[in-house]
N, C-alpha and C positions, 0 to 999 in steps of 0.2 A: 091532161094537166095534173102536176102532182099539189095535195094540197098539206100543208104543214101543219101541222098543231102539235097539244102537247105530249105527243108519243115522238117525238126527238129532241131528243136532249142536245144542249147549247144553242136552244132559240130564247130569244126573251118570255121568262115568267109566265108574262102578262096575255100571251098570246092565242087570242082565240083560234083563230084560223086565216091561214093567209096563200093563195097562189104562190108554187116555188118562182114563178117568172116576177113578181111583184118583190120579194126580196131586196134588192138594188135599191126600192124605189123608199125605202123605212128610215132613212137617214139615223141606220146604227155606226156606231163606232164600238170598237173593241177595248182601244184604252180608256174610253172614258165610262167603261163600266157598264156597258148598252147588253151586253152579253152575257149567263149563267159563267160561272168555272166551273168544272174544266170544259173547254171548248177548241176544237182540234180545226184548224184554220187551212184555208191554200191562200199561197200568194199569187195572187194574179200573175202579175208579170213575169216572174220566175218561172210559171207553169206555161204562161205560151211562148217565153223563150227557149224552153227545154223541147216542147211539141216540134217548133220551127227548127231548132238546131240536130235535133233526129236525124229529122226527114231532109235535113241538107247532106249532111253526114253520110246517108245511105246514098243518096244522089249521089253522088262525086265517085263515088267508089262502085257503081252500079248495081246497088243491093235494094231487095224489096224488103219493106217492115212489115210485119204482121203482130201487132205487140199484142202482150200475154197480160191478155183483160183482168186476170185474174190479180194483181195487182192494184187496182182500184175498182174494180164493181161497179162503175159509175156511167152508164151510158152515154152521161153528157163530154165526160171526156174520152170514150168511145166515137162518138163524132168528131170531136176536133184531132184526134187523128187520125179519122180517115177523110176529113177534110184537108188533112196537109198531106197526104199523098200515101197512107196506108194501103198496103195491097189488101192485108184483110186484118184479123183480127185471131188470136189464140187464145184457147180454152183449152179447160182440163179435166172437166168433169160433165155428167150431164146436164145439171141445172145450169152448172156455164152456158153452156149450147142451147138449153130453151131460154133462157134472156137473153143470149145475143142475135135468135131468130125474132123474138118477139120483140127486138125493138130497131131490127130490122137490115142488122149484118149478112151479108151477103157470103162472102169469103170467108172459111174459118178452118183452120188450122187445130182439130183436135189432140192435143198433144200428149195424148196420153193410148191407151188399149182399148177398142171399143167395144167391148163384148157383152154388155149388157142388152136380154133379150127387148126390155121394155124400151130399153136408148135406140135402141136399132129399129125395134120396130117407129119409134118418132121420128127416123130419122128416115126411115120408107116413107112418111105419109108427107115429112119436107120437101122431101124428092120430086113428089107427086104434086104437091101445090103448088111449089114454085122453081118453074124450068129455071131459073138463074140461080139456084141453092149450088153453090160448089162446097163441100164437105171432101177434107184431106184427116185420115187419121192414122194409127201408128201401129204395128203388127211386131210381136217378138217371139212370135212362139205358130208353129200348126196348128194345136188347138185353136188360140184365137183366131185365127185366119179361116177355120171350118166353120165355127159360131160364129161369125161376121155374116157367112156366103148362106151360112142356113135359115140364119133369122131375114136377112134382108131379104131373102128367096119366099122365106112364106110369110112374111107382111106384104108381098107384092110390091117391092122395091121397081119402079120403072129405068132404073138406070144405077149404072156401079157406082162408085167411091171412090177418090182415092185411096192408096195407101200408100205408106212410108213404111220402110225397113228401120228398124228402129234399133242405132246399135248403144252398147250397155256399159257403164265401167264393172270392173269389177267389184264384187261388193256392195255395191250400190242398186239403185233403183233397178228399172224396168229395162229393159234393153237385150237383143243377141248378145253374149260374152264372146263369142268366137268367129271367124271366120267361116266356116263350114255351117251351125246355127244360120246366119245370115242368107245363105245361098239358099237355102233348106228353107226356108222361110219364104222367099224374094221367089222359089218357084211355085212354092204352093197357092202365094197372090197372083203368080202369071197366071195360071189354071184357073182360076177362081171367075166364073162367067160375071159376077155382081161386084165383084173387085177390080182396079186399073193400078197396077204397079207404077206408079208416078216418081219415086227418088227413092232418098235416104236422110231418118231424121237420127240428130243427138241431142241432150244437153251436157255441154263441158261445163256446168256451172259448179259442179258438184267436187271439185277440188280446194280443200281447206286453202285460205286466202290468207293466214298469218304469214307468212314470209311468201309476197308474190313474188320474185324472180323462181322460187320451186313450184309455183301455184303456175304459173303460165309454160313453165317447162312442159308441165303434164298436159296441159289444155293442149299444146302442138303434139306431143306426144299421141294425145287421143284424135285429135282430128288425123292424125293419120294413120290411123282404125277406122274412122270413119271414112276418109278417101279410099280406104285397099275395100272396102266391101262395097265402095260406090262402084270404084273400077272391075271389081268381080263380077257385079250384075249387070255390067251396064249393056250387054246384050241382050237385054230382058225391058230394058227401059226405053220408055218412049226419045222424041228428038233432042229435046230441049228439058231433060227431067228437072226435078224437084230436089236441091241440096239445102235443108235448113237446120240452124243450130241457133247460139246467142244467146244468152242471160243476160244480165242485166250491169257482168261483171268484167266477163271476157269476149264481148261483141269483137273486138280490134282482130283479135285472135282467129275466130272464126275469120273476119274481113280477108286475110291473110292465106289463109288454107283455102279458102274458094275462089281467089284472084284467078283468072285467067279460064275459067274451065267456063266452054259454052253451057249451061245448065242454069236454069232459074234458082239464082239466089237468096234465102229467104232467111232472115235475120227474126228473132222473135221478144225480145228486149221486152219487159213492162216496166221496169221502178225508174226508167230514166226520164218519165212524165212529169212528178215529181222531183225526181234524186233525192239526196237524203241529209243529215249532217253527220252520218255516220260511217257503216261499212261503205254505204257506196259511192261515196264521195272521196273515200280512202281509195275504194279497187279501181273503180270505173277508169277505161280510157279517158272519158270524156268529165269526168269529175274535177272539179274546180281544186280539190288538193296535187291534181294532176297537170295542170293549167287548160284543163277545157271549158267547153261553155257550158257543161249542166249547174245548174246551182236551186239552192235548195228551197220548195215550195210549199214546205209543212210545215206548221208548228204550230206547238200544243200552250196552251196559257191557263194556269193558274193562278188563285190567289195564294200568296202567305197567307196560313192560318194561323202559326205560333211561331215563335222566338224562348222555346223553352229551355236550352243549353245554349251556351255562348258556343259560335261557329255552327249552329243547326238553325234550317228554318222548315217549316214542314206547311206544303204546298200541295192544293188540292186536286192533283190529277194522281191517277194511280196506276197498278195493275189494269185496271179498268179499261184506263184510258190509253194507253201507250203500250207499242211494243217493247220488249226488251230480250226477246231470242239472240239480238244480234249488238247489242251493245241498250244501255239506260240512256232518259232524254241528258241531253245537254243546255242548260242553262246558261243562254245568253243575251237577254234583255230585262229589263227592271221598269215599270211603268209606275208612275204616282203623280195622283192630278191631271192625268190624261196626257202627260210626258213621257216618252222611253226614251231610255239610257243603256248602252251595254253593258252586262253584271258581267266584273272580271273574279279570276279566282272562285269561282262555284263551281260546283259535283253534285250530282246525284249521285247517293252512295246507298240507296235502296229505295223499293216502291212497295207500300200498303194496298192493298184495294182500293183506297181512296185515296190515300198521302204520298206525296212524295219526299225523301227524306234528301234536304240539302245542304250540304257540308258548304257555311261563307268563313270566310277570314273573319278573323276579329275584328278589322277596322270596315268590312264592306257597310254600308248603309242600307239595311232592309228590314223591315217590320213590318208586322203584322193590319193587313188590307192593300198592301201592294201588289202589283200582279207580277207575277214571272211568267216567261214566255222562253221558252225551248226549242230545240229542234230533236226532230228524232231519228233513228238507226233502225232500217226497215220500213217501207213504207207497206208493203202488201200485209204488215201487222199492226198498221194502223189504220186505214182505211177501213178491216172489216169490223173497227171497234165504235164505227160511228157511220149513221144512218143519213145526216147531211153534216156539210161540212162549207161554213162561209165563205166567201173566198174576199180578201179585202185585198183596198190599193196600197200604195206604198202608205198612207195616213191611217191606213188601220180603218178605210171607213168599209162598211161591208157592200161590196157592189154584186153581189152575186153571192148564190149556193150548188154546192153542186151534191145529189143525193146517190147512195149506192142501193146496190142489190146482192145483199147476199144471205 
């Protein structure tokens, strides 16, 4: 049982200590001032229509999800997608992997190099405690592939791993660059007595998104780099192996390159739990500026704290509080008296530590003790900025929290 108090910011004040399950039960409200500013919110409904509409999404098209936990941190939203039909769960690092052992993920898709001696030896002794631990992770080089087989061989690893061939863009992250690299790789996992060559991993997410018809060019583009070293190996690979790719951006894409091929499909998406009001609601297949069903389940609320130049009002969520790697929040509701109202014609047109700085019209109606309420661009940069996170109904009353870990 986790218990709140005043080491998380956006609980009330007043708050001695409270059960996170008892939450619901406080009759707070958000517009009517029940909550500190700045406070970074989920929308209920929005967040379990996003979970449902995934895992339908993948169904029809016969794709398994494994979404990339990293994203939100939050275990409780780690269950309810593996309660709507998650095959497992994606991690990237190793303290990823010891929370999502310790709170009791099964399947997991390490998506990244494993070759840390300390991670591997943890990952012998998971092995060992619990026969249902299935660990898949990612090889792009011999090196790692010898410090996989070494370390797991003298922690007394009772049984292999998967691994994923892991191919690269250019320029970019982790990954084989070449055809030959991959083969070269893909054998020294076949050999490997503590390693099981199981597929081939990417991520396409990593092509610039300002103009998507050249963003999605590339994405096909690469997945068929990723096909020619599927098909190079696939003498080397089990019946039914392992093809997984997917962001958060160009899932449809992937959908598309893996149509038809007998091989377990595994899609790895996290920000579509959420969605966003920003990038990914712009790129996403399934994002509502696109006509799909994701829609947006975050948002951050501050107070106006001044009206000191006409057209600026400076609002207290900040750097702090919000991402802005991928666009600043967007301001779109106005609260006074425990009423909201849509705020038309507002910008965030920079963020303090603590301020944030908002360009209104001359004639908008706002001043100083009113709340603003945003959405924001990025979600995996705003989740790790805050430790619980309220989750209200459509009234803004708080029915729930959900806390992370990172």
């Amino acid at each position: 049982m986790t218990t709140l108090d005043w080491h998380y910011k956006g609980l009330p004040l007043d708050l001695a200590e409270l059960d996170l399950a008892d939450v619901g039960k406080q009759g707070w409200n958000l517009l009517r001032g029940d909550l500190p500013t700045p406070v970074m919110v989920l929308l209920r409904d929005p967040l379990a229509n996003n979970i449902a509409a995934m895992a339908a999404w993948c169904a029809e098209r016969g794709l398994l999800l494994a979404p990339h936990g990293k994203s939100t941190m939050a275990p409780q939203i780690f269950e309810r997608q593996l309660a709507a039909g998650a095959w497992g769960m994606t991690c990237a690092t190793p303290w990823h992997l010891r929370v999502y052992r310790e709170v009791g993920v099964a399947r997991v898709v390490y998506a990244n190099e494993l070759i840390e001696p300390a991670a591997l030896r943890y990952v012998a002794a998971e092995l060992a405690r619990d026969p249902a631990f299935e660990l898949y992770c990612l090889a792009d080089s011999v090196v790692g592939v010898e410090i996989m087989q070494r370390e797991l061989a003298a922690a007394g690893a009772p049984r292999p791993i998967g691994v994923l061939v892991e191919v690269g863009h250019d320029g970019a992250r982790c990954g084989c660059r070449t055809l030959a690299e991959a083969v070269t790789v893909a054998e020294a996992v076949a050999a490997a007595p503590l390693l099981d060559l199981v597929g081939v991993e990417a991520f396409e997410g990593l092509r610039p998104a300002t103009d998507l018809a050249v963003a999605l060019a590339g994405v096909d583009e690469f997945m068929a780099k990723l096909l020619e070293v599927f098909d190079r190996i696939g003498h080397l690979l089990p019946e039914k192996p392992i093809l997984t790719a997917g962001g958060s951006a160009f899932f449809d894409r992937v959908a598309v390159a893996f149509e038809g091929r007998p091989v377990t499909a595994v899609i790895r998406s996290g920000c579509y739990v959420t969605q966003d009001g920003g990038h990914y609601d712009r790129v996403s297949p399934l994002g509502s500026q696109r006509g799909g069903p994701l829609r947006n389940a975050m948002e951050i609320w501050g107070v106006v704290l001044s009206r000191p130049e006409p057209g600026l009002a400076l609002t207290s969520f900040g750097r702090r509080d919000v991402p802005y790697d991928m666009g600043l929040p967007a301001p779109v509701w106005l609260a006074r008296d425990g009423e909201r109202r849509p705020l038309a014609g507002a910008e965030t047109i920079g963020l303090s530590d603590q301020h944030g700085h908002i360009r209104v019209t001359a004639d908008t109606d706002i001043r100083p003790g009113d709340l603003l309420g945003a959405t924001i661009s990025h979600p995996c940069g705003a989740f790790d900025r805050w430790r619980v996170l309220p989750v209200v109904d459509d009234a803004y009353d708080v029915v729930d929290a959900v806390t992370t870990v990172f």
